[in-house]
Phi, psi and omega in degrees: 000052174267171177094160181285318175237133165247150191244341188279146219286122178280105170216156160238142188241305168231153173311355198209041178277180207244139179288083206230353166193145198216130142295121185258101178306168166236150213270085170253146172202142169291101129285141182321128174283080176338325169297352174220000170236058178305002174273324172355295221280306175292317181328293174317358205269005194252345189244146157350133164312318206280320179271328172281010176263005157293297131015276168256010150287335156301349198327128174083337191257169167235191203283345182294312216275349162280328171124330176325301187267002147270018137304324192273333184275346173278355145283326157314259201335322181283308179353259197339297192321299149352294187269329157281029174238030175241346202065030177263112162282139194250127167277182164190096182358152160302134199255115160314176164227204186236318162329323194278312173318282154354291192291309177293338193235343172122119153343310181301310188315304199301309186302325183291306194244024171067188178220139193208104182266002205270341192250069183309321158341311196279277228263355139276108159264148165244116168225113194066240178231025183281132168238121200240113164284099263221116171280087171295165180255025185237138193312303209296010191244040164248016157287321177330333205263350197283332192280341180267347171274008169253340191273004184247292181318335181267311212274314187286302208294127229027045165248184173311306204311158161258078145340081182224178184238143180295182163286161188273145171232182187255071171319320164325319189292334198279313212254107190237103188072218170282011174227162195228108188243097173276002200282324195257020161199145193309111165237151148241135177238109165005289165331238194057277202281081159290140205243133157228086168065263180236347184293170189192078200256144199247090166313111140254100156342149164267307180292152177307325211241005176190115193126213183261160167247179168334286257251326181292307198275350166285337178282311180303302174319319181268349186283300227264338193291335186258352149275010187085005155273118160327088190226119229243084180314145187223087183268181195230127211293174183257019152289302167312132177250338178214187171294307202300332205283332206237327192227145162244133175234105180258350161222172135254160194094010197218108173242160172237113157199181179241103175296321188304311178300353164243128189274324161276028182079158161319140155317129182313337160309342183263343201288105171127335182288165175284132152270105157303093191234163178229146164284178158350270167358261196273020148275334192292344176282358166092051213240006160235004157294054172278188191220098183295097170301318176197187169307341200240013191216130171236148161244143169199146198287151171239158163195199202272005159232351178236104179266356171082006209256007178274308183284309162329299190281338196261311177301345168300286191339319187281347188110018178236091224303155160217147178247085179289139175250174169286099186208049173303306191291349147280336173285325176282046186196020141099356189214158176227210205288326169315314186299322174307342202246134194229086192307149177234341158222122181190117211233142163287114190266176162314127146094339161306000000 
C-alpha cells in the first residue's frame, strides 16, 4: 500500500467472488498478562485445551521471544506464494512494537489485553464499497487499526470507498477488575460478516468476552439496510468465536458447515444447497475457514489434527479445486486462512 492516493476501485460483492487484492496479517502478539486478565480464561473456551493451555503459558511475553512468529510468517509466506502466483495482489499491515502500543493505550491496558495483529479479517469490513472500521468486541484486538490506518489511508483516499468507524465504546463500562464484557455496546468483528450479494450474515457469540454482539449486528443492520442490504443475525454458542468458524461458501448452491452449533438451524438462505458438513470437533480446529479465491478455487488451512481431506474431497468431487496449505501455528491461535485475509476487492464476475 505505498503512495499517497490509489484511485482504483475498492468493492466485495460475494464470499466466494473472484479474488483480486487481499490484506494478509502479520504475526505480531502480546500475550495477556494472566496475573491481571482473568477474562483470558473464558476467551480460550473458543479454541482446543491444548492450544489454550499453550496459550497461557506465553502469559505477558510476545510472539518474537516465544518463538511463534517467525513460525506463523513462515505460513504466511506460503499464503502470499499462493495468492501472487494466482495474480491477487497483496498488502500487510504495518508490524507493531509494544512500545507503539504503549503510548496510545497505556502499559496497564497492553498488559490486561495484550496485542493480537495476524487476523487481519476482524478489524476492517468491506461490503460493496462500504469500508467499516470495526469497534471489536474482543479486548485483545483494539491495538489492530494502529498497523492498518495509514496503510488504508495511502489504498483508500481517492478511491470509490466510504470509509467509516462503528461507533466508539466505554471501556470503563466493559472492564470490571480483570473481566470483561462486550455485550452492552455495538462491537463487530470480520469473522462474522459473510457478504452474499445483498444477503448479509451476521455471527453473534454467546460468549462475553470476544466477537460481535446483538447491538453490533443491530448497528450494521441499520448502517447497510438503506442501501438495500438484508442483514441477518445468526447467533452462536459460546464455544464458537466466529460465523467463519462454523460456515463457508465456497460457490453457490455449496456451504462447508457444522450444522450442530446453530441451534435454529442454517439460515433459510442456504435451503436446498449441497452441505458439506464437519463436526464440533474439527470447526473447532478451523475446518471451515478456507478462502473461496474464486467459484472454482479454495485454499484450506491444514494442521497436526485436520489434514483437510473431510472438506477437500467431497468439494473436489463437486468441481472445485482445493489447495491445502499448512497452517497449524495460526490455528493454534484460534484462526486459519479466512481470519488472515481482509479482502479489498472480489468481484463475481458474468457467467459465474
Amino acid at each position: 500500500m505505498e503512495g499517497v492516493t490509489n484511485p482504483a476501485r475498492i468493492e466485495v460483492d460475494f464470499e466466494y467472488g473472484d479474488l483480486e487484492e487481499v490484506v494478509v496479517g502479520v504475526p505480531f502478539i502480546v500475550y495477556p498478562d494472566l496475573a491481571v486478565a482473568s477474562w483470558a480464561r473464558e476467551a480460550m473456551k473458543v479454541v482446543p485445551e491444548a492450544e489454550a493451555a499453550r496459550a497461557m503459558a506465553f502469559s505477558g511475553k510476545d510472539s518474537i521471544e516465544v518463538g511463534v512468529f517467525d513460525a506463523m510468517e513462515r505460513e504466511n509466506e506460503g499464503l502470499i506464494s499462493e495468492l501472487t502466483r494466482r495474480g491477487i495482489r497483496v498488502h500487510r499491515p504495518e508490524r507493531l512494537t509494544r512500545e507503539r502500543v504503549v503510548v496510545s493505550f497505556g502499559e496497564d491496558y497492553v498488559r490486561l489485553a495484550g496485542i493480537s495483529q495476524q487476523f487481519t479479517r476482524d478489524p476492517v469490513i468491506v461490503v460493496g464499497e462500504n469500508v467499516i472500521e470495526c469497534t471489536m468486541g474482543s479486548l485483545y484486538r483494539r491495538a489492530d487499526i494502529l498497523g492498518l490506518v495509514r496503510p488504508l489511508l495511502a489504498r483508500l483516499t481517492g478511491s470509490n470507498a466510504r470509509w467509516v468507524s462503528m461507533p466508539s465504546i466505554d471501556l470503563s463500562l466493559m472492564i470490571r477488575g480483570g473481566d470483561f464484557d462486550k455485550t452492552g455496546f455495538p462491537v463487530l468483528e470480520g469473522g462474522d460478516v459473510l457478504v452474499l450479494g445483498r444477503k448479509i450474515l451476521v455471527g453473534t457469540s454467546a460468549n462475553p468476552t470476544t466477537g460481535s454482539s446483538e447491538l453490533g449486528w443491530r448497528w450494521l443492520r441499520d448502517y447497510l439496510g438503506p442501501q438495500g442490504y438484508d442483514v441477518e443475525r445468526v447467533p452462536l454458542p459460546a464455544d464458537i468465536l466466529h460465523l467463519d468458524v462454523a460456515l463457508s461458501v465456497p460457490r453457490p448452491g455449496v456451504v462447508v458447515t457444522c450444522p450442530e452449533v446453530f441451534e435454529g438451524g442454517l439460515p433459510t438462505c442456504f435451503d436446498g444447497w449441497k452441505r458439506i458438513e464437519v463436526s464440533r470437533e474439527e470447526t473447532r480446529l478451523l475446518a471451515t475457514n478456507g478462502l473461496p479465491l474464486d467459484p472454482a478455487h479454495y485454499l484450506l488451512g491444514t494442521n497436526d489434527r485436520f489434514d483437510g481431506s473431510r472438506v477437500a474431497g467431497p468439494l473436489r468431487a463437486l468441481g472445485i479445486e482445493v489447495t491445502l496449505l499448512p497452517f497449524g501455528v495460526h490455528t493454534a491461535h484460534g484462526g486459519s486462512i479466512r481470519c488472515s485475509t481482509m479482502p479489498l476487492r472480489r468481484r463475481l464476475r458474468e457467467g459465474r
